[in-house]
N, C-alpha and C positions, 0 to 999 in steps of 0.2 A: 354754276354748272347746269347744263342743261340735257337730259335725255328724253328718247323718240318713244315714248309708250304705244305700243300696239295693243288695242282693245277690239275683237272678235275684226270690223272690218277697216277700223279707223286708226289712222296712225297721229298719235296726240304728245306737241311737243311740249314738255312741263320744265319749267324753269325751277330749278328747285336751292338757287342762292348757294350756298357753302357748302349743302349734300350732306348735312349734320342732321337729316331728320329719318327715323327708320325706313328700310325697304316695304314693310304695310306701309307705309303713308303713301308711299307711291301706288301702290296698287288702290286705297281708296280714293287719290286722286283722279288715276284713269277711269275708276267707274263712274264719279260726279260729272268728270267731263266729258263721258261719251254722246251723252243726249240732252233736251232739252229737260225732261225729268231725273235729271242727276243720276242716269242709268237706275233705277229703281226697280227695271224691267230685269235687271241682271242680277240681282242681289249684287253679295257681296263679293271681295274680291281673295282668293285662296290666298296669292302668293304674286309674285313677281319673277319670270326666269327671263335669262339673259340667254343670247343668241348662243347657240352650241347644246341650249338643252341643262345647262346648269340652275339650279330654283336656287334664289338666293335667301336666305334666314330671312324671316322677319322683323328680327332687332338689331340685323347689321345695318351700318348708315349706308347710306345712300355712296357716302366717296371713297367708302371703303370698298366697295364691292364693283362699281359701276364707273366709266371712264367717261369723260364728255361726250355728248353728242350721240353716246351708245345709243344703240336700239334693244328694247327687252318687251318683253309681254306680258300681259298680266292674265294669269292664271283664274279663271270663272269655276264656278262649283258644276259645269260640265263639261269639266277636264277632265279627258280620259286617262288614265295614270297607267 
């Protein structure tokens, strides 16, 4: 399974095998892979929301929540709530 992570300007495609691994994991993947400093500039990552504005749990899997190919975003500590 693979989904489109958008992080602040970059859209990052992450292959994530079966989708059996938490929605955090995805959000700390899109911060690793944003930069050559493994995003370090951005801290950490809040959360994960899927297109429509829905934030998905952080201990739901990845295939429970999220369809191939989707696009979702990952949520930065200056997200405006």
């Amino acid at each position: 399974m693979r989904v489109h992570l958008h992080v602040r300007d970059k859209v990052i495609a992450v292959e994530c095998g079966d989708g059996s691994q938490q929605a955090r994991w995805l959000g700390h993947v899109g911060v690793a892979r944003y930069d050559d400093n493994f995003g370090k500039s951005l801290g950490a990552a809040k959360g994960v929301q899927k297109e429509g504005g829905v934030i998905c749990e952080p201990t739901e899997r990845i295939c429970d929540v999220l369809e191939h190919d989707q696009h979702c975003f990952v949520i930065l500590n200056d997200f405006a709530e």
